[in-house]
N, CA, C and O atoms as a Maestro MAE file, in Angstrom:
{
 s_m_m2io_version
 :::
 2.0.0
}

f_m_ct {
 s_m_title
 :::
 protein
 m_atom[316] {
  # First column is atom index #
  i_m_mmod_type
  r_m_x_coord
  r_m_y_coord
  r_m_z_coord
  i_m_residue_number
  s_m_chain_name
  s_m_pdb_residue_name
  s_m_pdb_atom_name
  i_m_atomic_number
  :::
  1 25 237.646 141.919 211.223 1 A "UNK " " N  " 7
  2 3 236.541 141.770 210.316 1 A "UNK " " CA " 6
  3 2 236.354 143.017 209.461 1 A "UNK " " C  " 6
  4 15 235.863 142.945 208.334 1 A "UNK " " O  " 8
  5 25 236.790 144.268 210.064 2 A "UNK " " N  " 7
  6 3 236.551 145.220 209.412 2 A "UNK " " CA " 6
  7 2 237.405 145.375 208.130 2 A "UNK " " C  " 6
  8 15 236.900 146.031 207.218 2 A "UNK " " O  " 8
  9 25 238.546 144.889 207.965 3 A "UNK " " N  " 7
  10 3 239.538 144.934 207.125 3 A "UNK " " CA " 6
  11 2 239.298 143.502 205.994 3 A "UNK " " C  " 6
  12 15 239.825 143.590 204.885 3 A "UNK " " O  " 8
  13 25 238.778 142.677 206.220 4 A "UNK " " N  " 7
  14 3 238.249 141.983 204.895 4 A "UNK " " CA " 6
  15 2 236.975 143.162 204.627 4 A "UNK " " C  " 6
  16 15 237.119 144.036 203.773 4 A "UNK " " O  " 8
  17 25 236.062 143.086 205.243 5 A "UNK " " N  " 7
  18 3 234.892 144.415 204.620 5 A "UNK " " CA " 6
  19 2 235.255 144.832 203.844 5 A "UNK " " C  " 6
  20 15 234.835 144.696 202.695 5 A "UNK " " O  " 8
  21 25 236.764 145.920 204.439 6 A "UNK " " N  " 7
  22 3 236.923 147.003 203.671 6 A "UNK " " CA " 6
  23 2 237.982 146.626 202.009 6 A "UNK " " C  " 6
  24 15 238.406 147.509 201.264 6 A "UNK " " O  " 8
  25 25 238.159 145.275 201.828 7 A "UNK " " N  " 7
  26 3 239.290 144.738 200.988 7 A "UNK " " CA " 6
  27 2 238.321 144.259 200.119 7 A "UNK " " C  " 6
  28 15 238.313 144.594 198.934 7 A "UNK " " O  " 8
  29 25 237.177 143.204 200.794 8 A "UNK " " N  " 7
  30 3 236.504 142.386 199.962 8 A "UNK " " CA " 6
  31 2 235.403 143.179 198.066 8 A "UNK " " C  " 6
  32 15 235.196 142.675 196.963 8 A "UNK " " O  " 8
  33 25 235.081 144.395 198.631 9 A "UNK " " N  " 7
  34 3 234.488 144.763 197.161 9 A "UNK " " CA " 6
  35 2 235.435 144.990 196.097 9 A "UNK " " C  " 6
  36 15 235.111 144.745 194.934 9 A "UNK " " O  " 8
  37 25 236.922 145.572 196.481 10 A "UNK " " N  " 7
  38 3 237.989 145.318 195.271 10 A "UNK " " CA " 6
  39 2 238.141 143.970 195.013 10 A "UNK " " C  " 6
  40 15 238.127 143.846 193.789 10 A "UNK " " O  " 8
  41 25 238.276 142.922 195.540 11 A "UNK " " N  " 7
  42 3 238.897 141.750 195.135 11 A "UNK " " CA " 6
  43 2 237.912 141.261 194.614 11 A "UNK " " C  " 6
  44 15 238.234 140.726 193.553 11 A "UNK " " O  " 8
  45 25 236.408 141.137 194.922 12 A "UNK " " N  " 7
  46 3 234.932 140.814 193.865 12 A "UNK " " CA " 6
  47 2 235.163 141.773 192.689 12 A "UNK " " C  " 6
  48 15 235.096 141.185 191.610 12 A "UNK " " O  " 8
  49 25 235.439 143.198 192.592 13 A "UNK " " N  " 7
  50 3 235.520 143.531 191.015 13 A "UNK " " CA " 6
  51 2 236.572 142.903 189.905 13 A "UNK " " C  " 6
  52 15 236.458 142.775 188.686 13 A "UNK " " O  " 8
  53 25 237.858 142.494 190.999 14 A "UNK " " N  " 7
  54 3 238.820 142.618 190.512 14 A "UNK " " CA " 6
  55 2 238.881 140.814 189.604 14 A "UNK " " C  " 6
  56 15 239.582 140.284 188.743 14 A "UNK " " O  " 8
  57 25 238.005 140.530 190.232 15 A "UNK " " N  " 7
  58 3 237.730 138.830 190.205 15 A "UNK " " CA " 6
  59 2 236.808 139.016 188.848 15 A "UNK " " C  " 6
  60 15 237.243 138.571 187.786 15 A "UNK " " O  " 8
  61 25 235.905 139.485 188.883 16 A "UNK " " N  " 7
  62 3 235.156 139.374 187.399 16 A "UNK " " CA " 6
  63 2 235.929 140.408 186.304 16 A "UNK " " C  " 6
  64 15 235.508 140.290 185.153 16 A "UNK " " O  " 8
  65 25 236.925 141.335 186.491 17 A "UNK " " N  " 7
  66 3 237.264 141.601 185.897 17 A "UNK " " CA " 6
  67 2 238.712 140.707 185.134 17 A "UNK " " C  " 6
  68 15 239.239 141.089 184.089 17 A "UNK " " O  " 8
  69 25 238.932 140.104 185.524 18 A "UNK " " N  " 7
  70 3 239.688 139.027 185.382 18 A "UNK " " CA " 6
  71 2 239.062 138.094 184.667 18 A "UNK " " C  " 6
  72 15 239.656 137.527 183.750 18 A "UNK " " O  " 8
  73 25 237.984 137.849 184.932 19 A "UNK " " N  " 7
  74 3 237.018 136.385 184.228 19 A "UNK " " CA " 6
  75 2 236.915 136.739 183.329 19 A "UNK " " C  " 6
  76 15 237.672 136.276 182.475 19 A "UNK " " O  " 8
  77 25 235.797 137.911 182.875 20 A "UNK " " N  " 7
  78 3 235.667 138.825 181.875 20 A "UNK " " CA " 6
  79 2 237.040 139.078 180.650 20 A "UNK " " C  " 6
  80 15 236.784 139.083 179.446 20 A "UNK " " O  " 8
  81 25 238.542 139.286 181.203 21 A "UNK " " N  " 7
  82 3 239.124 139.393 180.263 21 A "UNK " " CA " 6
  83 2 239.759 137.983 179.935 21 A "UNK " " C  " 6
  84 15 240.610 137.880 179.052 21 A "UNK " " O  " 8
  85 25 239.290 136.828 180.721 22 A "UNK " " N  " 7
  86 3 239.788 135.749 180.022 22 A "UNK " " CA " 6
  87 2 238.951 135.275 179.241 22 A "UNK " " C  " 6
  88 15 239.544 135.088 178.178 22 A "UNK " " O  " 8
  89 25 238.034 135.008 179.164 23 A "UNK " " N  " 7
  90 3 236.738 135.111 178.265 23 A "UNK " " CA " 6
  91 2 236.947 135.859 177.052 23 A "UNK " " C  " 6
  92 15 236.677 135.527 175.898 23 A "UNK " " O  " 8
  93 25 237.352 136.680 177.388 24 A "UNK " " N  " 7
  94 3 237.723 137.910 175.803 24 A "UNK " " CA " 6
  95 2 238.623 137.210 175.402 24 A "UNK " " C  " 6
  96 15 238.536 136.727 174.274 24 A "UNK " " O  " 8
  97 25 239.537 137.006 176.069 25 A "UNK " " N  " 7
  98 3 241.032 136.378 175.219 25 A "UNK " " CA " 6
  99 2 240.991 135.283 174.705 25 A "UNK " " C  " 6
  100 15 241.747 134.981 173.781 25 A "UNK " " O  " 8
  101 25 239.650 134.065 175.454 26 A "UNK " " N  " 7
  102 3 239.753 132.851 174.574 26 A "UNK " " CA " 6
  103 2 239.043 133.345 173.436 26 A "UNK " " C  " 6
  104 15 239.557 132.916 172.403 26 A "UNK " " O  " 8
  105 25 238.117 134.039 173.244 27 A "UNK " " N  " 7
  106 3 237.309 134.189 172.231 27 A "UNK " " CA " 6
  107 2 238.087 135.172 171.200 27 A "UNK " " C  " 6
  108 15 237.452 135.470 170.188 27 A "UNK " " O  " 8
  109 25 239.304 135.673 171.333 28 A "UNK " " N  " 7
  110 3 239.948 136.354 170.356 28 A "UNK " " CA " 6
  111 2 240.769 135.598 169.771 28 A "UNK " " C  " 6
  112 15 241.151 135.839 168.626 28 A "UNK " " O  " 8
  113 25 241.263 134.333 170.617 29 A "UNK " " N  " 7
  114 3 241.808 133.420 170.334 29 A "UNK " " CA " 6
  115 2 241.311 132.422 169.270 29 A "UNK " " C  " 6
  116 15 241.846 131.916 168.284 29 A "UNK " " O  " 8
  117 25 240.282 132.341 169.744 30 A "UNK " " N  " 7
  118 3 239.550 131.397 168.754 30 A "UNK " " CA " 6
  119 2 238.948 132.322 167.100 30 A "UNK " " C  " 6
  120 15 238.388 131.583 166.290 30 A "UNK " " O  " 8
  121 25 239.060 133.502 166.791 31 A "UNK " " N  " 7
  122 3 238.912 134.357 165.730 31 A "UNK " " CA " 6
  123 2 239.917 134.379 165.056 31 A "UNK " " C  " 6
  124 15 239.925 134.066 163.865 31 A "UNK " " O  " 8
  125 25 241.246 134.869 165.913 32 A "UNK " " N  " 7
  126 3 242.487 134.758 165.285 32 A "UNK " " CA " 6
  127 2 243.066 133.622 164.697 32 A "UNK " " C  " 6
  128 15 244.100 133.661 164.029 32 A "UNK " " O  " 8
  129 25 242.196 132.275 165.016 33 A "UNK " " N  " 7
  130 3 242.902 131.122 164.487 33 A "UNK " " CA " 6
  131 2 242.061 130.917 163.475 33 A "UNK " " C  " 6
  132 15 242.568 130.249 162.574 33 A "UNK " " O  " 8
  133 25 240.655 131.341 163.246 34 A "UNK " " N  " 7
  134 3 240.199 130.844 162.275 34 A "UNK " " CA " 6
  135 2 240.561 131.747 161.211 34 A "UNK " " C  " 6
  136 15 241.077 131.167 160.256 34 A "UNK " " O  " 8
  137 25 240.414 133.269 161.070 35 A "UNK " " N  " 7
  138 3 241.447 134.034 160.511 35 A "UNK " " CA " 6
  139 2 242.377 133.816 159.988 35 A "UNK " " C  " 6
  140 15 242.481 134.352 158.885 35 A "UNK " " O  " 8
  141 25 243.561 132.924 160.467 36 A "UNK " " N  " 7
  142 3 244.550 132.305 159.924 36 A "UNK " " CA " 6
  143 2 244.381 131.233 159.124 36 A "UNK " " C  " 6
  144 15 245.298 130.905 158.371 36 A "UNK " " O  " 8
  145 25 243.466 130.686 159.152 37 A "UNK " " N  " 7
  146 3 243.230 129.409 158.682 37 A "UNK " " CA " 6
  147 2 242.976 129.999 157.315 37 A "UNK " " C  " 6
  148 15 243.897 129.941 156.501 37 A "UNK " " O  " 8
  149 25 241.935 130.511 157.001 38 A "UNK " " N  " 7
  150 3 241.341 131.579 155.751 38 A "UNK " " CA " 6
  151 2 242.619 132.053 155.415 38 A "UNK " " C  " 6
  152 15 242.996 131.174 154.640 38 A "UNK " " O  " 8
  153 25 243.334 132.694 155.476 39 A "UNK " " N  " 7
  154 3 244.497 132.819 154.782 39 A "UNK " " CA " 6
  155 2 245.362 132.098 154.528 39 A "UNK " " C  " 6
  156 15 246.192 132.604 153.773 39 A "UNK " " O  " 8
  157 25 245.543 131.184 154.802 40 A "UNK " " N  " 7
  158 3 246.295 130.123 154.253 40 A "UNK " " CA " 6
  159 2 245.798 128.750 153.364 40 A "UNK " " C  " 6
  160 15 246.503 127.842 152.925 40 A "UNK " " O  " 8
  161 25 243.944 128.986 153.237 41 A "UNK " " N  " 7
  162 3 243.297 128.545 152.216 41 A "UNK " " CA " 6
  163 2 243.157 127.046 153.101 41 A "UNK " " C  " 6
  164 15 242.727 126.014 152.585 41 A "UNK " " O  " 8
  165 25 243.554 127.145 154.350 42 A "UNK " " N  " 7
  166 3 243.051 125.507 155.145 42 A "UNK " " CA " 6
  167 2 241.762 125.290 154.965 42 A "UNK " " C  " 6
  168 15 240.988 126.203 155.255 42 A "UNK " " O  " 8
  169 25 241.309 124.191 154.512 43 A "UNK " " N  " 7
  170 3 239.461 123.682 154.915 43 A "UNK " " CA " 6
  171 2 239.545 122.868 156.038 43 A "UNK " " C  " 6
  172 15 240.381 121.970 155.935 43 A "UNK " " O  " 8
  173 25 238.981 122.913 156.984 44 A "UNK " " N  " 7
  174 3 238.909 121.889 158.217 44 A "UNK " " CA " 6
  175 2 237.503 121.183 158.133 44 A "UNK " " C  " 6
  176 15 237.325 120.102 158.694 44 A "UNK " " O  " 8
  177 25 236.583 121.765 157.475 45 A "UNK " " N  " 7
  178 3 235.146 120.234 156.753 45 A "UNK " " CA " 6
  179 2 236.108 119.104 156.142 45 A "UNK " " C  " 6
  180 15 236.021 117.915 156.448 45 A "UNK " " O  " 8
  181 25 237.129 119.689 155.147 46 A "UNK " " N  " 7
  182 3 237.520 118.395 154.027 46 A "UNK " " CA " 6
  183 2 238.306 117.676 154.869 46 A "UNK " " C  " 6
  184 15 237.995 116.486 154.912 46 A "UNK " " O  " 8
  185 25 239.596 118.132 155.831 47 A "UNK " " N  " 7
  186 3 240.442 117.550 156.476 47 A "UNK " " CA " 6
  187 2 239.557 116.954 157.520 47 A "UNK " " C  " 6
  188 15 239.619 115.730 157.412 47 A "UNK " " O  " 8
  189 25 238.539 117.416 158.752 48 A "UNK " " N  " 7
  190 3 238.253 116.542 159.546 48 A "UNK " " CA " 6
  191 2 236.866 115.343 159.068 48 A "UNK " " C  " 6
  192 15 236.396 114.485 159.816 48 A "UNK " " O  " 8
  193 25 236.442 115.623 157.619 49 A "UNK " " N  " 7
  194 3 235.630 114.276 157.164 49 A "UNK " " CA " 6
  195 2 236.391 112.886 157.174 49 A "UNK " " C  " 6
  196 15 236.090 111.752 157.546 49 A "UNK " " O  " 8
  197 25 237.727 113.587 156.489 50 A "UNK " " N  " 7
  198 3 239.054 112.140 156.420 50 A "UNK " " CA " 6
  199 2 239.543 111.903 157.283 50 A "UNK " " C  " 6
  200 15 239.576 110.698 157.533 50 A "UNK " " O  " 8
  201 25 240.176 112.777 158.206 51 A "UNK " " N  " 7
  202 3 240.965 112.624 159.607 51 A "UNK " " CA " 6
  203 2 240.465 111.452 160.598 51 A "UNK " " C  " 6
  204 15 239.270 111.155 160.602 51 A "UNK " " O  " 8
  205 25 241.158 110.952 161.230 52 A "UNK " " N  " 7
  206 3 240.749 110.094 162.574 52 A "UNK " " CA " 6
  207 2 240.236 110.588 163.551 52 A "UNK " " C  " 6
  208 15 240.991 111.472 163.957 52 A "UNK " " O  " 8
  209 25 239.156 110.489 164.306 53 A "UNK " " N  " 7
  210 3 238.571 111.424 165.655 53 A "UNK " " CA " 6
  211 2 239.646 112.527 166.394 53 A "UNK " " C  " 6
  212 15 239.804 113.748 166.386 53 A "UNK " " O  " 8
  213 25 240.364 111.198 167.116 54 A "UNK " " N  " 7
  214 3 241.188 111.442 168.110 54 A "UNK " " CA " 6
  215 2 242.272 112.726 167.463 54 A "UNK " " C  " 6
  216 15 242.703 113.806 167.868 54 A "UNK " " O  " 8
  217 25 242.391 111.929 166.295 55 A "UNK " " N  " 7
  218 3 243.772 113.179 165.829 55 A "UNK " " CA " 6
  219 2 243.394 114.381 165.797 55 A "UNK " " C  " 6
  220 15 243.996 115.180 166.515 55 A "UNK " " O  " 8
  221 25 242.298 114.842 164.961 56 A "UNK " " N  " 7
  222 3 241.281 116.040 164.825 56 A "UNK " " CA " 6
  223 2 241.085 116.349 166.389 56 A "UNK " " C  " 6
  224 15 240.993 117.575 166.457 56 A "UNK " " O  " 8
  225 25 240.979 115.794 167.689 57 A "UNK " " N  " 7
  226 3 240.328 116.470 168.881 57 A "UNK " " CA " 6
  227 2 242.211 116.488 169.400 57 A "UNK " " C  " 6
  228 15 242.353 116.990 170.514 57 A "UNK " " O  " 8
  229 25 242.890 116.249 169.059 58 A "UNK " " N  " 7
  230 3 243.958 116.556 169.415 58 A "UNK " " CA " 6
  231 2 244.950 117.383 168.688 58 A "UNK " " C  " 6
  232 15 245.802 117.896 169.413 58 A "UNK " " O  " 8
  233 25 245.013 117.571 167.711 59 A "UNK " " N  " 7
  234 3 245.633 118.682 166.899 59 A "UNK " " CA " 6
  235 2 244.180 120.068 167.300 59 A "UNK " " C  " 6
  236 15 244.750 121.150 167.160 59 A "UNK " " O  " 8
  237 25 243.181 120.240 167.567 60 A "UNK " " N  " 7
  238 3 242.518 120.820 167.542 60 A "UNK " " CA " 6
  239 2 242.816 121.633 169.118 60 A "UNK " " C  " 6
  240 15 242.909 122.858 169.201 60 A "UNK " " O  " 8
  241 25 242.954 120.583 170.452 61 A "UNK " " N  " 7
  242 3 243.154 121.444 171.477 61 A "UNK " " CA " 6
  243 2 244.569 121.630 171.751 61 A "UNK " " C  " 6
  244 15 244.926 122.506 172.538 61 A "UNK " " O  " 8
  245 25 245.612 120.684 171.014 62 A "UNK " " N  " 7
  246 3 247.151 121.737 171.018 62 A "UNK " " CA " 6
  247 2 247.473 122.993 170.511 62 A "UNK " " C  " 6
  248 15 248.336 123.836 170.758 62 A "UNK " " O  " 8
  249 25 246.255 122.855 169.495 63 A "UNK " " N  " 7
  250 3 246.646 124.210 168.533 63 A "UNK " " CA " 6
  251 2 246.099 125.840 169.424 63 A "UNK " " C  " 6
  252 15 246.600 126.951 169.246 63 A "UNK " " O  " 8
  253 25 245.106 125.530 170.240 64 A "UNK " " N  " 7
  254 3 244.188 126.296 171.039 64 A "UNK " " CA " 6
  255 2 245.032 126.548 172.338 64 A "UNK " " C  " 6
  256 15 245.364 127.691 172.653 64 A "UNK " " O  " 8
  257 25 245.316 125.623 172.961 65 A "UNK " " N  " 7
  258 3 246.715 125.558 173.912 65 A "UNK " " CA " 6
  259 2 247.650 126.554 173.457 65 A "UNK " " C  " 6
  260 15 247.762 127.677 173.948 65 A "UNK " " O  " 8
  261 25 248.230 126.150 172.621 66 A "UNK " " N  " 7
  262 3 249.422 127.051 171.969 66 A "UNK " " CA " 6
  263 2 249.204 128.152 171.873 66 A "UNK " " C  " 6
  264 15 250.035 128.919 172.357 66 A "UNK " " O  " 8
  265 25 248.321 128.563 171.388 67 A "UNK " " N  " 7
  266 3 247.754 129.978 171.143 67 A "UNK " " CA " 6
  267 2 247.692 130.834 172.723 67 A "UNK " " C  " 6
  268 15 248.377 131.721 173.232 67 A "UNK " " O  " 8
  269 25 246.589 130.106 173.118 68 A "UNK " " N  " 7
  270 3 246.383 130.763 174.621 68 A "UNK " " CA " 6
  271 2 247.048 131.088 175.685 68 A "UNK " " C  " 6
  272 15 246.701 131.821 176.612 68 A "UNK " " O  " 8
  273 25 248.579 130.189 175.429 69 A "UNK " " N  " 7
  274 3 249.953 130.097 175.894 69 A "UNK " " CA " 6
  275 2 250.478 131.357 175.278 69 A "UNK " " C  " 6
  276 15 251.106 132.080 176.053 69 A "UNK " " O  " 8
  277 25 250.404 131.591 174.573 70 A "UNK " " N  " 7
  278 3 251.446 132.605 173.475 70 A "UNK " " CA " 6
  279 2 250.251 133.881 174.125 70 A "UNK " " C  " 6
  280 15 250.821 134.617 174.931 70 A "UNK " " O  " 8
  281 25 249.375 134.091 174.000 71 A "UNK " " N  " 7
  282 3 248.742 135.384 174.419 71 A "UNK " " CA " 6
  283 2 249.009 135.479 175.968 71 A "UNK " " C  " 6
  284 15 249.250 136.526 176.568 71 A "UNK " " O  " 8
  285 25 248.943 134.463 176.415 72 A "UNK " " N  " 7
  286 3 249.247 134.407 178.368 72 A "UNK " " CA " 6
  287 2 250.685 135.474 178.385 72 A "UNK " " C  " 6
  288 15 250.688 136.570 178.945 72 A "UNK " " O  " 8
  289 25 252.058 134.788 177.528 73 A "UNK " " N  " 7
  290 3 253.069 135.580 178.103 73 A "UNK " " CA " 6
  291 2 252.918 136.899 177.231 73 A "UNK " " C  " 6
  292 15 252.610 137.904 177.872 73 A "UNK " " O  " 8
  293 25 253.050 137.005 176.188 74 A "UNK " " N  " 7
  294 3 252.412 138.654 175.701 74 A "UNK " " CA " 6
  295 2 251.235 139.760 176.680 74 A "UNK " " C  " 6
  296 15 251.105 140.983 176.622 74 A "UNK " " O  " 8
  297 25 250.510 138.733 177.540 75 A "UNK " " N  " 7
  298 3 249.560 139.880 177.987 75 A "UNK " " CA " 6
  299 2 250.511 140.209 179.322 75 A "UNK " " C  " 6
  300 15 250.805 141.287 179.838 75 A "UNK " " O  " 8
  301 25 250.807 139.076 179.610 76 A "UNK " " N  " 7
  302 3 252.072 139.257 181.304 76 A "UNK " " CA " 6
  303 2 253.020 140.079 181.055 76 A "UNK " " C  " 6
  304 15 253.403 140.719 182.034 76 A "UNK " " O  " 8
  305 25 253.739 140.364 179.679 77 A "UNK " " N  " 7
  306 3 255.201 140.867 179.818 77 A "UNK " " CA " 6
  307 2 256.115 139.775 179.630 77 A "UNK " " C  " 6
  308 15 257.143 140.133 179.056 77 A "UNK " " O  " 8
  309 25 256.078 138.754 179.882 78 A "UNK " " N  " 7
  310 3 256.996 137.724 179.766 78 A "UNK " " CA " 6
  311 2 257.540 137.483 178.572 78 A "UNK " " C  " 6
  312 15 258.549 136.782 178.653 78 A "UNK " " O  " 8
  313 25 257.130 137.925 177.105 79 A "UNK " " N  " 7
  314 3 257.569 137.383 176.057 79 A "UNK " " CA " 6
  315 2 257.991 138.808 175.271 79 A "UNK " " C  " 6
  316 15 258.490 138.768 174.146 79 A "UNK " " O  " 8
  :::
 }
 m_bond[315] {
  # First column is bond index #
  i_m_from
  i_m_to
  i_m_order
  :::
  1 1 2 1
  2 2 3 1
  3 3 4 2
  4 3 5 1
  5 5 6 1
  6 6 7 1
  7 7 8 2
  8 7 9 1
  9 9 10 1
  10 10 11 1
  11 11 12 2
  12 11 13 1
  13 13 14 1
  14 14 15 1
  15 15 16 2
  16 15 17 1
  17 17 18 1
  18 18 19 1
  19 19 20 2
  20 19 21 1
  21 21 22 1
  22 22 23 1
  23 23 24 2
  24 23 25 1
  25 25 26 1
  26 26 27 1
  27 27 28 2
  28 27 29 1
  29 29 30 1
  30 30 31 1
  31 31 32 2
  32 31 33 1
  33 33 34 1
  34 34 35 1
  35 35 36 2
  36 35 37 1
  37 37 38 1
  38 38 39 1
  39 39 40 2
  40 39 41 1
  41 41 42 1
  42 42 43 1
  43 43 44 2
  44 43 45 1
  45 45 46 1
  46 46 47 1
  47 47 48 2
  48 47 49 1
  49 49 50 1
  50 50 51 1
  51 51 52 2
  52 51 53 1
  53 53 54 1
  54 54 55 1
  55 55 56 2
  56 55 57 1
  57 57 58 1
  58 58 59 1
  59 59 60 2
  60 59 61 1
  61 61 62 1
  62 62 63 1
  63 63 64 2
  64 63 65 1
  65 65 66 1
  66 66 67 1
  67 67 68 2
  68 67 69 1
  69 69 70 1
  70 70 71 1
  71 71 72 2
  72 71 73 1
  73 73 74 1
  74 74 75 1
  75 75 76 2
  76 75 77 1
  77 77 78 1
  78 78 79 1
  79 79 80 2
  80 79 81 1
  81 81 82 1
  82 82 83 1
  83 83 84 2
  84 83 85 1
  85 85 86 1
  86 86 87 1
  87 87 88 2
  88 87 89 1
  89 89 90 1
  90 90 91 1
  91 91 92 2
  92 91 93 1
  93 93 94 1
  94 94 95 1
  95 95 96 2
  96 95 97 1
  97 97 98 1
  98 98 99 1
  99 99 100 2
  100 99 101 1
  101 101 102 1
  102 102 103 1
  103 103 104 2
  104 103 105 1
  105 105 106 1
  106 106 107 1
  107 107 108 2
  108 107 109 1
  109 109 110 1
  110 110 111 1
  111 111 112 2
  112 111 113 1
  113 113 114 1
  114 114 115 1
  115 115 116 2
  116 115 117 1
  117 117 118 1
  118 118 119 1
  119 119 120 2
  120 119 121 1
  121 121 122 1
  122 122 123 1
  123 123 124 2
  124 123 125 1
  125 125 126 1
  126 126 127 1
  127 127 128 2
  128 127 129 1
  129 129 130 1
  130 130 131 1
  131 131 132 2
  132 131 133 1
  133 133 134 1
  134 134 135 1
  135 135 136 2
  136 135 137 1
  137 137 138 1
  138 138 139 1
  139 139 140 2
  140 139 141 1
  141 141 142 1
  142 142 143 1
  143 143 144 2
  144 143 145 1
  145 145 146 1
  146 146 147 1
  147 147 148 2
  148 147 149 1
  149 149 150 1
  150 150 151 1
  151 151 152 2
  152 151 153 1
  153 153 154 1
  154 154 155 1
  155 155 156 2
  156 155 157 1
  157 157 158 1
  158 158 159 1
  159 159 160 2
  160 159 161 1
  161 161 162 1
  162 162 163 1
  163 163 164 2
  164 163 165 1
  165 165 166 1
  166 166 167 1
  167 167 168 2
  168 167 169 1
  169 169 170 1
  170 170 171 1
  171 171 172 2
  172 171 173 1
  173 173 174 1
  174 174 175 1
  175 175 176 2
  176 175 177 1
  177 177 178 1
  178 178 179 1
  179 179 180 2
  180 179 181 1
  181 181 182 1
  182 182 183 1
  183 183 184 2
  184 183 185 1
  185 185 186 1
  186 186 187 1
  187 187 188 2
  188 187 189 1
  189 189 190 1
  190 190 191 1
  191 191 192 2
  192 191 193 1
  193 193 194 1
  194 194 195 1
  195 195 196 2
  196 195 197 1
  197 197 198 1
  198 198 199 1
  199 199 200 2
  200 199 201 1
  201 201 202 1
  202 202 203 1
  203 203 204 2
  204 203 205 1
  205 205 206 1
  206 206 207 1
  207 207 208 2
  208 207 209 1
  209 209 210 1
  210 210 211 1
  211 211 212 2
  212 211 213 1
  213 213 214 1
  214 214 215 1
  215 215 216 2
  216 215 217 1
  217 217 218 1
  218 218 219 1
  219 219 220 2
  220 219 221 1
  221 221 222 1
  222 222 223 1
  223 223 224 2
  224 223 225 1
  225 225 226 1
  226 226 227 1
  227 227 228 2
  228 227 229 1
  229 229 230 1
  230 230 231 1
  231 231 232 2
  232 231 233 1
  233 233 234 1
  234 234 235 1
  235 235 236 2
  236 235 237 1
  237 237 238 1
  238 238 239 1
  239 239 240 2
  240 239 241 1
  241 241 242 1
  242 242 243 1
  243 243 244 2
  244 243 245 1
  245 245 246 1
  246 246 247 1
  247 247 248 2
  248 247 249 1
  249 249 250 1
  250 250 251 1
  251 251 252 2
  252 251 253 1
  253 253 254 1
  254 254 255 1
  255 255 256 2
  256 255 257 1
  257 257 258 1
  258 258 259 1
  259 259 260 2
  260 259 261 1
  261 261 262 1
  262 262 263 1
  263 263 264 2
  264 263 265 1
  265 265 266 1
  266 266 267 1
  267 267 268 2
  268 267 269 1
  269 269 270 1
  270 270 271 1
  271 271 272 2
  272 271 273 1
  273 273 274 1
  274 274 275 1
  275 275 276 2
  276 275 277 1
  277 277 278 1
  278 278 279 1
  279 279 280 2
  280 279 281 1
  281 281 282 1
  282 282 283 1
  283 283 284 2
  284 283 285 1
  285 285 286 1
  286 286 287 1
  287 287 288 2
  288 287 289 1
  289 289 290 1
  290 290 291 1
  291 291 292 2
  292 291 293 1
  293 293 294 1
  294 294 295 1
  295 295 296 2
  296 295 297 1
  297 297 298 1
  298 298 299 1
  299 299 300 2
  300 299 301 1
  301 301 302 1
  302 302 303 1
  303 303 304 2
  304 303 305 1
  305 305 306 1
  306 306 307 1
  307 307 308 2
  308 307 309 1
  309 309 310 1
  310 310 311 1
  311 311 312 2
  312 311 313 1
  313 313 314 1
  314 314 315 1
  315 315 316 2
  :::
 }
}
């Protein structure tokens, strides 16, 4: 018992510090895409007034996917 004690307050910091930087990363994620969008002169009012629901909620969370994928192996080393 003494040895979770003595383990358990790193793995609680280490746990919100983890949450904390995924939280940052979706939310940088989501800047950087709109960022991009502005430079390339996209409107997403004009395109999702015309668009079909489904297509708009699905081009919308592949594109967010993709992204969050692509920062996952850049922050690991993997890419």
């Amino acid at each position: 018992m003494d040895q979770i004690m003595y383990v358990l307050p790193s793995v609680a910091v280490s746990m919100v510090v983890q949450f904390f930087l995924a939280v940052a990363a979706f939310f940088l994620v989501r800047l950087s895409l709109k960022w991009l969008d502005r430079i390339i002169g996209f409107d997403f009012k004009d395109w999702i007034s015309n668009a079909d629901h489904m297509a708009v909620s699905h081009y919308l969370s592949y594109r967010i996917l993709a992204v969050c994928i692509l920062v996952g192996l850049i922050v690991s080393g993997s890419l």
